[in-house]
C-alpha positions, 0 to 999 in steps of 0.5 A, a space after each residue: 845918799 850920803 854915808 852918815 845917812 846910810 849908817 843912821 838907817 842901820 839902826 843901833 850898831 852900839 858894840 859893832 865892828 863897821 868896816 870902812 872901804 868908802 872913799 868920799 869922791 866929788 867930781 872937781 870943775 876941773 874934771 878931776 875927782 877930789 875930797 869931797 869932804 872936810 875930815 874923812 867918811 870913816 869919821 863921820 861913819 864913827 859919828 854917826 855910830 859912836 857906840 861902834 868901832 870903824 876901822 877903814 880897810 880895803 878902800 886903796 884895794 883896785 879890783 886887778 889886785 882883788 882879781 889877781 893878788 899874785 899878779 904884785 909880785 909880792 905881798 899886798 897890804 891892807 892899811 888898816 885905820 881906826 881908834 879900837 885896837 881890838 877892832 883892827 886885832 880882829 880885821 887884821 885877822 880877816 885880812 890875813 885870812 885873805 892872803 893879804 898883809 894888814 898894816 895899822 897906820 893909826 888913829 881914825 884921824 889918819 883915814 883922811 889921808 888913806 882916802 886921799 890914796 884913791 884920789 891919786 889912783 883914780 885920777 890917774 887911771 881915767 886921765 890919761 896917766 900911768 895906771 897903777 895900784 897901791 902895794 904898800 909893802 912892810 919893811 921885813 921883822 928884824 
């Protein structure tokens, strides 16, 4: 099923915050996973519901860092993707609340390079090279 068809069976989210965490995956010829998509499925999630509010969070969060935060060693940051402030003001909240670190990274545009992360991630776990997590940390207020 694809995401703009499961937002359509949702009927009218007109005035709604959708929080994003999907990451549009194909599996490549290759054997590789890839971008299934031009754009991003928080774009087309935005299209689907125009009158909602998409922010995309969560979706560079591995289940180890879900399980563990504290196993990081530091702070772990949410990049948090969307053209409603007030939405990321209120999402940023519930990641704080999580004990997690929330960072805006920009416009609804930018989504496409925030699933691109778990591209790199995944690959790398189920291929064979070194497995890791993302732990985008903020440079310290000054």
């Amino acid at each position: 099923m694809l995401v703009q068809e499961i937002v359509a069976g949702m009927g009218d989210l007109s005035g709604k915050i959708i929080v994003d965490p999907t990451n549009p995956l194909v599996r490549r010829d290759d054997g590789k996973l890839g971008i299934g998509i031009d754009g991003s499925n928080a774009e087309i999630i935005q299209a689907a519901a125009p009158g909602a509010d998409v922010v995309k969070a969560f979706n560079t969060l591995g289940w180890r860092t879900m399980v563990d935060p504290e196993s990081t060693g530091g702070p772990v940051s949410i990049p948090l993707v969307g053209d409603s402030n007030e939405a990321k003001i209120r999402i940023a909240a519930i990641v704080a609340s999580m004990d997690l670190e929330p960072i805006d990274v920009g416009p609804l545009l930018n989504a496409r390079h925030v699933e691109g992360l778990s591209v790199l991630l995944l690959n790398n776990a189920f291929g064979g090279g070194p497995n890791f997590e993302f732990h985008l940390r903020q440079y310290p207020q000054q």
